[in-house]
C-alpha positions as CSV (number, residue, x, y, z in Angstrom):
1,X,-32.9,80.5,155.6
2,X,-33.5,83.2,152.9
3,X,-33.8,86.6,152.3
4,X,-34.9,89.0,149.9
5,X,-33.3,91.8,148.3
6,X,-33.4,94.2,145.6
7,X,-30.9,95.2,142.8
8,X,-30.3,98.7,141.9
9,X,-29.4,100.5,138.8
10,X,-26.3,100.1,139.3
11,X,-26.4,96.2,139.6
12,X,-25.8,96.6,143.4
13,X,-27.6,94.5,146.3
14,X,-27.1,95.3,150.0
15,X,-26.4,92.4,151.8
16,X,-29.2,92.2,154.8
17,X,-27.8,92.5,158.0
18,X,-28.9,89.6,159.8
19,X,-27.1,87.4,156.7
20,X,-23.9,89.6,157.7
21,X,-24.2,88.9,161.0
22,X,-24.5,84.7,160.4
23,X,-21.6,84.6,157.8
24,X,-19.8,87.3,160.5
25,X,-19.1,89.4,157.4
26,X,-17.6,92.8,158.2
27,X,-16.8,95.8,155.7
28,X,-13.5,95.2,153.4
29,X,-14.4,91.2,153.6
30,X,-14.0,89.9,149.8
31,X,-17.3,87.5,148.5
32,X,-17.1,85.5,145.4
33,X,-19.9,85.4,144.0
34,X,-20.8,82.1,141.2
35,X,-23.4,80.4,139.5
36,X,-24.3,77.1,139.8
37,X,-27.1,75.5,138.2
38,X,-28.5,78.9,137.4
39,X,-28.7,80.4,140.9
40,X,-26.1,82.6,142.6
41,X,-23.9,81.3,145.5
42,X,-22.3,83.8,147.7
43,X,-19.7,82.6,149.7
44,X,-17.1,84.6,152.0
45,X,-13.7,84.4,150.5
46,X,-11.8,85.5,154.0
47,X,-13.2,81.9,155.7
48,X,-10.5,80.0,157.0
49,X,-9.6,76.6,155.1
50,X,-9.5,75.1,158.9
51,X,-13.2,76.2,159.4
52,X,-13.8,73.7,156.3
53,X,-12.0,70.7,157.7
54,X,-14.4,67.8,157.6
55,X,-16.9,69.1,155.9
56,X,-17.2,66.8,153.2
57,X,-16.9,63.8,156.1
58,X,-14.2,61.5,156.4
59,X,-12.3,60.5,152.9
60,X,-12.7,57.0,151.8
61,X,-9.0,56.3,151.3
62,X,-7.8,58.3,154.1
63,X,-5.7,61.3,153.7
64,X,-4.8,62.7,150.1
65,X,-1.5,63.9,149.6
66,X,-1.3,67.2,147.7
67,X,-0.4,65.5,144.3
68,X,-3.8,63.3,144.9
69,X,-5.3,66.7,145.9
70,X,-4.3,68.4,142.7
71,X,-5.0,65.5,140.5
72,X,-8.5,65.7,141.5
73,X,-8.7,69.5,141.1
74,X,-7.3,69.0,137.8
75,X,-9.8,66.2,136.8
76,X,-13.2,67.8,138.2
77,X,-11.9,71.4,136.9
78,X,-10.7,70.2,133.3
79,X,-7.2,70.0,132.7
80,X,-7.7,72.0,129.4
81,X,-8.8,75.0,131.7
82,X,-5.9,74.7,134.0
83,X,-2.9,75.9,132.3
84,X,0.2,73.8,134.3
85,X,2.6,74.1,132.0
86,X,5.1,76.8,133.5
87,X,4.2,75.2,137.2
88,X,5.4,72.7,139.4
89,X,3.7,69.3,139.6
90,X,2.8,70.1,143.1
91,X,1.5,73.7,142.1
92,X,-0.9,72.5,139.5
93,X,-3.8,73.6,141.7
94,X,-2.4,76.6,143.2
């Protein structure tokens, strides 16, 4: 599904209500906005880690623990972006 909007001068779109209505967006809910591959993704930043549980389907090895969890976050993100050096090892990723 897609819609079709248009920015203003001031670099703003309005979100079209039927999108608002399937992402059950309300006013004062916080979006982040990124690109990937050249295209903007919108994504609701209120949604509920639960909501996200198996998304991604079962994981091969079973559960990750949260070192495993911020090992990979470190790896995919870079650890020369992720500055680690003032945190925990189990807050790497927070």
């Amino acid at each position: 599904m897609w819609w079709e909007v248009t920015l203003s001068p001031k670099g703003q779109v309005t979100i079209p209500k039927e999108m608002r209505e399937a992402l059950k967006l309300r006013p004062g809910d916080q979006l982040i906005y990124s690109v990937v591959d050249g295209e903007v993704v919108l994504t609701p930043k209120n949604i509920d880690f639960n909501d996200l549980a198996g998304l991604l389907g079962k994981p091969p090895k079973g559960r990750a623990t949260l070192e495993e969890i911020d090992a990979a976050v470190l790896k995919g993100g870079g650890a020369n972006v992720v500055d680690t050096q003032d945190d925990d090892e189990a807050d790497a990723a927070a």
